[in-house]
N, C-alpha and C positions, 0 to 999 in steps of 0.2 A: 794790523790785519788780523782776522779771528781766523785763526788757523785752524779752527776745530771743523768752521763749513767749508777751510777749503778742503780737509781731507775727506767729507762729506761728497763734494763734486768730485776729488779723483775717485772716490768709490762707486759713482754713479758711471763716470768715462772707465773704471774698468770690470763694470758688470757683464756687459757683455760679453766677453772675453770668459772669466769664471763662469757664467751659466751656459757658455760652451763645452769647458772641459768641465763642469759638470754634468752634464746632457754624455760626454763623453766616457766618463769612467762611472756611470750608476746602469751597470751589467751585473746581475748576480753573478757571485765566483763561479766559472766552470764555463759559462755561458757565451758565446757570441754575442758580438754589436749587430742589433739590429734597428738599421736605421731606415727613415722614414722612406726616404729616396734618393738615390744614387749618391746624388751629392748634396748631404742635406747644408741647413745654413741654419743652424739650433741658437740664434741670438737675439733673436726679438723680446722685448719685453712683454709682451702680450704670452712669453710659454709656445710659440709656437714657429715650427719650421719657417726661414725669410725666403725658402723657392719655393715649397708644395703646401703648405701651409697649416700644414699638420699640428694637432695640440702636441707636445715634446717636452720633454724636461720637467722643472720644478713650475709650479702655478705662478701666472700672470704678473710681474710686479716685485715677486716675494726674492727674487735674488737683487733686485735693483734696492729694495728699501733695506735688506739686509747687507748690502755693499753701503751703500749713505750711510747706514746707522755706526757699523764697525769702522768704516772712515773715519767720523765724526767723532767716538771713543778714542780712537787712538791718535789721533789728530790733540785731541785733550787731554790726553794723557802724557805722551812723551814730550821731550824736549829733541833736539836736533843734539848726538847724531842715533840716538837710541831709538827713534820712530824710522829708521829706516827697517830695525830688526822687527818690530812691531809690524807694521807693512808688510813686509815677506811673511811672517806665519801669520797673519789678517788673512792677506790673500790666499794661499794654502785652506787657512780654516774655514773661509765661505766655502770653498768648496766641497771640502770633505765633511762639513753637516750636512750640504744636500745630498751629498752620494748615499751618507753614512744614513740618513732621514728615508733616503730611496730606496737602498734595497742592503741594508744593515752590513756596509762591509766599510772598511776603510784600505783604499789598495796602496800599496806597496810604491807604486812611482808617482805617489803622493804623499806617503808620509817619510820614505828614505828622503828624497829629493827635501823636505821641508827639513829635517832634521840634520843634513849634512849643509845647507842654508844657513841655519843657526849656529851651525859648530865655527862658519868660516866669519860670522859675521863680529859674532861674540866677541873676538879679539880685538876686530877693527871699533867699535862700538863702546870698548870697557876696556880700558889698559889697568886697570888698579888690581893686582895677582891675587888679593886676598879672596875678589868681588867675582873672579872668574872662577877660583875652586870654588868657592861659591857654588855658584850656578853651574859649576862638574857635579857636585855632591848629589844637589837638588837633582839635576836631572836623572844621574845615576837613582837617588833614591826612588823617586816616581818611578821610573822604569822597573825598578824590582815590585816597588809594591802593589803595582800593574800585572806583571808575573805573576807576581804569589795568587793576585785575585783571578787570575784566567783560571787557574788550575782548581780551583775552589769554588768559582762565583761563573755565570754566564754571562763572560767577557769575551772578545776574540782577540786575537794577537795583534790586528791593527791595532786597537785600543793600547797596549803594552808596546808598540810602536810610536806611537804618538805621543806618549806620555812625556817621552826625554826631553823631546825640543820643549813640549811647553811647560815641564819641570826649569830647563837650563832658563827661559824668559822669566819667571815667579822670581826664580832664587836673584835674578838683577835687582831685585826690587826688597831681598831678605825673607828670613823665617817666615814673617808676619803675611807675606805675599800668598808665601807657601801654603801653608798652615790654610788660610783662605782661600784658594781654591780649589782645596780637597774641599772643602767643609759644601764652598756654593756647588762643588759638581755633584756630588752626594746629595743636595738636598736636590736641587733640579733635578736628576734623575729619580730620586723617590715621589718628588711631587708630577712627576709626567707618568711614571709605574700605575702610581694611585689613579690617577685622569681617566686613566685607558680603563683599568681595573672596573674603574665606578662607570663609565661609558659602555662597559663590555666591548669593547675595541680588542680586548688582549687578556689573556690567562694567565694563572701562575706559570707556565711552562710557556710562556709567549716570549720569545726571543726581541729584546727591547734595544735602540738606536743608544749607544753611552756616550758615541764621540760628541756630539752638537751636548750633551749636559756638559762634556770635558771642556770643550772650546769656549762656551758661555760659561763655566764657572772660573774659567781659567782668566777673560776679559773683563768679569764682575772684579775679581779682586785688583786687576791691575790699577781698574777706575776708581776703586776707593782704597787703595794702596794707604 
């Protein structure tokens, strides 16, 4: 069996589902949900409300080929029982690139919940002590060196949130995992800085989306680990 499309069709059977609670938590901070109508039903793949029929959410498509594609990576990637940990921050991270792509935040009962996900799973997943301080270290280090850049660089604290869990995933796979998805999230976010820059879409003072460079550079290295 090619495991890699079936994890392609479970990312399609649970698109819906994620372009919900993303339709859900992409509220700017401070802000009220304002939703289309009373009781909306924000799952269609068309982007649009399934009672009043309202455009909603992320564009037409774009969370269902983005659920296939990550499926399919991670489906190819791990083996059984480590693609369960992979799956749990998958799912997490479709959705917090669109929130984060939505309206530049990454909330709190998205990225606590994914990263207390990882701490429970890591044990079940990797019994070998040396491979777990490991991926303690890893995540701790990501997480500071996420800090140190909010405080210096135009970061938010989701971003320095985020960082642990998918520091503690890099470091299962070693340095080299590491090392590589600092390097792919830096360059993805410079090469999207630049896009806008040269499009005039966004200014030196344009407050720019980091999580979706973190989560894709963090899936680039795991695929070529």
């Amino acid at each position: 069996m090619d495991w890699a499309w079936t994890g392609a069709a479970v990312g399609l059977l649970l698109a819906p589902l994620l372009r919900a609670t993303a339709v859900r938590f992409a509220v700017p901070s401070g802000e009220p949900r304002r939703d289309c109508c009373p009781r909306p039903l924000p799952a269609l793949p068309t982007g649009r409300c399934a009672r009043c029929r309202s455009r909603t959410g992320p564009p037409p498509g774009s969370v269902e080929a983005v659920c296939a594609a990550v499926g399919w990576a991670v489906a190819a990637t791990a083996e059984a029982p480590v693609v369960l940990l992979l799956a749990w921050t998958a799912a997490f991270g479709v959705v917090l690139a669109f929130v984060d792509a939505a309206v530049h935040r990454l909330p709190d009962p998205l990225t606590l919940p994914l990263l207390a996900g990882t701490a429970v799973l890591l044990p079940l997943v990797e019994h070998r002590p040396a491979v777990l301080l490991r991926c303690l270290l890893a995540a701790a280090a990501l997480g500071l060196l996420f800090g140190l850049l909010a405080l210096f660089a135009p970061l938010g604290f989701g971003d320095v949130k985020l960082a642990p869990a998918l520091g503690a995933v890099l470091g299962l796979y070693g340095l080299r995992a590491l090392t590589s998805g600092l390097f792919y999230t830096c360059l993805l976010a410079g090469l999207w800085a630049v896009a806008l820059l040269l499009t005039r879409r966004a200014g030196r003072g344009t407050e720019l989306a980091f999580g979706p460079a973190m989560l894709l550079g963090t899936l680039l290295a795991l695929v070529n680990h």
